[in-house]
C-alpha positions as CSV (number, residue, x, y, z in Angstrom):
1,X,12.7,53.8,-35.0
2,X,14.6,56.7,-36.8
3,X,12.9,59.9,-38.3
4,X,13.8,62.1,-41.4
5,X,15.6,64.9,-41.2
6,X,15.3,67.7,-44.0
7,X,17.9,70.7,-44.6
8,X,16.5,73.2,-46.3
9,X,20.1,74.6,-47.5
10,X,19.5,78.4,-48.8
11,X,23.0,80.1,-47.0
12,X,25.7,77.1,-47.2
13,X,26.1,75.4,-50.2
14,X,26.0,71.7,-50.3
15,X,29.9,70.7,-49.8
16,X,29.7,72.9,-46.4
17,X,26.7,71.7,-44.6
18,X,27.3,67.7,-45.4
19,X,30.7,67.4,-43.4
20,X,29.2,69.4,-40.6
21,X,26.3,67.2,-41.0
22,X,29.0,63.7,-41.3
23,X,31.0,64.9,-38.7
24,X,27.6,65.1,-35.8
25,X,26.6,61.4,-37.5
26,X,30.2,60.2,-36.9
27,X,30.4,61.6,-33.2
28,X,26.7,59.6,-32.6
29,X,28.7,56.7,-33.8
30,X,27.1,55.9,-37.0
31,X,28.3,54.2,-40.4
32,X,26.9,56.9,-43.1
33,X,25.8,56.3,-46.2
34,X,25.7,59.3,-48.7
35,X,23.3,58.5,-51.0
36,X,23.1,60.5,-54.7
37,X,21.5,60.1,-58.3
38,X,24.6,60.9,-60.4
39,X,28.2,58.8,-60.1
40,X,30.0,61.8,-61.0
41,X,28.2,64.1,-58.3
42,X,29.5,61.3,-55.9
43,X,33.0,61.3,-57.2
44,X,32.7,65.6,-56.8
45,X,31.3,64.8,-53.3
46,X,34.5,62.5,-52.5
47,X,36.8,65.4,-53.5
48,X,35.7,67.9,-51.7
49,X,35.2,65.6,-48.5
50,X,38.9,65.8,-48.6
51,X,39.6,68.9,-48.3
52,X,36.6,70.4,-46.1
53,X,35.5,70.0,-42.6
54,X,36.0,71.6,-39.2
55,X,39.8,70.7,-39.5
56,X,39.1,66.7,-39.2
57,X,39.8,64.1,-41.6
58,X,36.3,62.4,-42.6
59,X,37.2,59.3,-43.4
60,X,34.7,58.0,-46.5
61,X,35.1,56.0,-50.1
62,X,33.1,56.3,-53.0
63,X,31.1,52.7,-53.5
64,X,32.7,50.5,-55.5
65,X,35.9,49.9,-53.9
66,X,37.3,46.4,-52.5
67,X,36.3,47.8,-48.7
68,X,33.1,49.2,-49.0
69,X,31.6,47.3,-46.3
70,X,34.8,48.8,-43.9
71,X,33.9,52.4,-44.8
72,X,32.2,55.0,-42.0
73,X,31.1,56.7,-44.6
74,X,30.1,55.7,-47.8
75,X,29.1,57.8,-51.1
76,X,27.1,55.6,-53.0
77,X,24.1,56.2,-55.8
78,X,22.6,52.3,-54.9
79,X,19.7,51.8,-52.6
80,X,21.8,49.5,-50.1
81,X,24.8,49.8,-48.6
82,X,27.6,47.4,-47.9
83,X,28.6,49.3,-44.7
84,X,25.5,48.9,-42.8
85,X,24.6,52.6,-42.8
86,X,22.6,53.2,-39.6
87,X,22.4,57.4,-41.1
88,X,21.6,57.9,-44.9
89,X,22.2,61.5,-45.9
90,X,20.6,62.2,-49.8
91,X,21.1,64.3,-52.0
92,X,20.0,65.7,-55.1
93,X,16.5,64.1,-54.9
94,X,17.7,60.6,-53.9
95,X,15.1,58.5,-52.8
96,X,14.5,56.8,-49.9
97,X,11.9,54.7,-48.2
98,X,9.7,55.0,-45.4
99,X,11.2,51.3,-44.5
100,X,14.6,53.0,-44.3
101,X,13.4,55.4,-42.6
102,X,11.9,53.4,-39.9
103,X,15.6,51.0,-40.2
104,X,18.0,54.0,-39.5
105,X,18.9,55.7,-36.3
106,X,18.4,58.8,-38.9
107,X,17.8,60.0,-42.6
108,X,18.6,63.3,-43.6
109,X,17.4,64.8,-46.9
110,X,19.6,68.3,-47.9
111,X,18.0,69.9,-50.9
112,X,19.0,73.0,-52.3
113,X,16.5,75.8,-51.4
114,X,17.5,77.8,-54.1
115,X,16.0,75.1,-56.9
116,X,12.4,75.1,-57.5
117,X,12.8,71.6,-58.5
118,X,14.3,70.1,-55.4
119,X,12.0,72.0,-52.9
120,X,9.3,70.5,-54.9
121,X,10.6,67.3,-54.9
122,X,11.5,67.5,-50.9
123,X,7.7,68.5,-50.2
124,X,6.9,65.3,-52.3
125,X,9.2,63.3,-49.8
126,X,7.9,65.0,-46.7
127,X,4.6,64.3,-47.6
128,X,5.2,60.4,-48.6
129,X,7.1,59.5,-45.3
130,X,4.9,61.3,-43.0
131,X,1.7,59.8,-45.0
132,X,3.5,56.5,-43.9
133,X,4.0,56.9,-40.6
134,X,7.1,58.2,-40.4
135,X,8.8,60.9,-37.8
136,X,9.9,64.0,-39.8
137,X,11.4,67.1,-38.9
138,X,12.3,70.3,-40.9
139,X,15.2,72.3,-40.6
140,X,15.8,75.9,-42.3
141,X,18.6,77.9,-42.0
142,X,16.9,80.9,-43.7
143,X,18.1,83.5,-40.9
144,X,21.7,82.1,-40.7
145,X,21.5,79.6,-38.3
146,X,19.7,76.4,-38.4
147,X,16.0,76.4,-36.8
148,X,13.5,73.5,-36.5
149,X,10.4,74.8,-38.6
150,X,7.8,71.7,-38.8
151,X,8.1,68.7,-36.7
152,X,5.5,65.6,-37.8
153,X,5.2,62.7,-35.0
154,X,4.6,60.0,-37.2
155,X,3.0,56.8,-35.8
């Protein structure tokens, strides 16, 4: 049973935390799927995949493509994904369920601290998943480095 994982991002933007965040899934051995709302935020997320990370090569494809169900890591704005994802990372308010959630080795929500919106919309998730049973933990990197804040058990 896996347990949700959110980033509260408010020092490193977005295209730095995720391939720290790929690369630690990827060492566990996991097939990833990135999960978004918007196609072209995907296709953004693809580029910049290719030229960050802690000097590694992260190899990914955007969903879509003739080998999607081949791909360690998988940017994709569908609910399922072709490569088996055992780790699905959202962002930008993606949903997922507390069925995933329960599925995966791990989920990990990254919202962006710095938009009223998406906090809200986090707390929303939090509160849905935990409500369901679900192991959650929250993670804030408000002083810098990343501390566990909250931790809910689940059932």
């Amino acid at each position: 049973m896996g347990a949700a994982y959110f980033y509260h991002l408010t020092q490193a933007p977005l295209d730095t935390t995720l391939p720290r965040l790929l690369e630690k899934a990827r060492g566990a051995g996991w097939a990833i799927a990135v999960r978004g709302v918007d196609p072209a935020r995907m296709d953004w997320l693809d580029q910049r995949l290719w030229l960050l990370g802690d000097d590694s090569f992260l190899p990914h494809g955007v969903a879509g493509g003739p080998h999607d169900d081949l791909q360690p890591i998988l940017l994709t704005t569908a609910q399922d994904a072709p490569n088996k994802a055992t780790c699905i990372m959202t962002v930008d308010g993606a949903e997922v369920s507390a069925e995933e959630v329960t599925a995966a080795e791990r989920v990990c929500i990254l919202f962006d601290g710095h938009d009223p919106e998406a906090v809200q919309h986090a707390r929303g998730q939090w509160k849905a998943l935990t409500d369901a049973g679900c192991a959650a933990q929250y993670w804030s990197e408000e002083t810098g480095v990343w501390q566990k804040k909250a931790e809910s058990g689940g059932s």
